[in-house]
C-alpha positions in Angstrom: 13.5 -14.0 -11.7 10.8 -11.5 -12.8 8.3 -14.1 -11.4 9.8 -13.4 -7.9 9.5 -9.3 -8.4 6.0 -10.1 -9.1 4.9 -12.0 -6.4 6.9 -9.8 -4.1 4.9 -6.8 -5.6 1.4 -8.3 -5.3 2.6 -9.1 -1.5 3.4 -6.0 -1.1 0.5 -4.5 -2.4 -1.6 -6.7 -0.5 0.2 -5.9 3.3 -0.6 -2.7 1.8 -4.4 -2.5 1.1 -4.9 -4.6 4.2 -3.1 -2.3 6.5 -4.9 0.5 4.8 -8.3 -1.1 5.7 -7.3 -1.6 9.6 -9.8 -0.4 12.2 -9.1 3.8 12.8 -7.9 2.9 17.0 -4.9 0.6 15.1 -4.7 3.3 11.8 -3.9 5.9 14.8 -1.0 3.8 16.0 0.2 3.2 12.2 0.3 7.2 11.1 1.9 8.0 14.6 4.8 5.8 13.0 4.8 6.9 9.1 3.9 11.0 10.1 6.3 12.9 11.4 5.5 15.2 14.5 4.8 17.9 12.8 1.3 18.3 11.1 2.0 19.3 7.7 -1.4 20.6 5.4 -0.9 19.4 2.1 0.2 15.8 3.0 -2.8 13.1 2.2 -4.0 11.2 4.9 -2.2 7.5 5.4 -4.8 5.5 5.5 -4.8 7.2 1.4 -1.5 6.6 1.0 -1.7 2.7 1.9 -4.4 2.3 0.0 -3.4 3.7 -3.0 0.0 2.3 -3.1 -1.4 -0.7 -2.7 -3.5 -0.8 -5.6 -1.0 0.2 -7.3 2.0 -2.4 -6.4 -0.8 -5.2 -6.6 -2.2 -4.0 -9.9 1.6 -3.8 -11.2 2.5 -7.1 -9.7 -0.6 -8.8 -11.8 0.3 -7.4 -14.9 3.8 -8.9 -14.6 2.4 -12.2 -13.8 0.3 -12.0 -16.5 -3.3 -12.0 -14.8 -3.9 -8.7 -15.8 -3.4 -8.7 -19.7 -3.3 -4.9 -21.3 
């Protein structure tokens, strides 16, 4: 069962970090869904956010399978 979170994580983190590297004509299409309308300041930029969070579910998703050994 934890092997399934796992995978599922790395996936995720994956969909993630290649989303995050998409060209900025389909990253414009991506932040018009995740943004609301209104332009906030102090929100980080998506193409941030994907990336990010997809390190991070992909480095979590390792350590469970074991890859990653700390």
């Amino acid at each position: 069962m934890l092997t399934k979170f796992a995978l599922v994580a790395c996936l995720a983190g994956l969909a993630m970090l290649i989303t995050g590297l998409l060209p900025q004509d389909k990253m414009d299409k991506i932040q018009a869904f995740m943004v609301e309308r209104e332009k906030n300041g102090n929100r980080p930029p998506v193409r941030l956010q994907l990336l990010v969070g997809g390190a991070a579910f992909l480095f979590i998703g390792l350590v469970m399978l074991r890859v990653i050994r700390l």
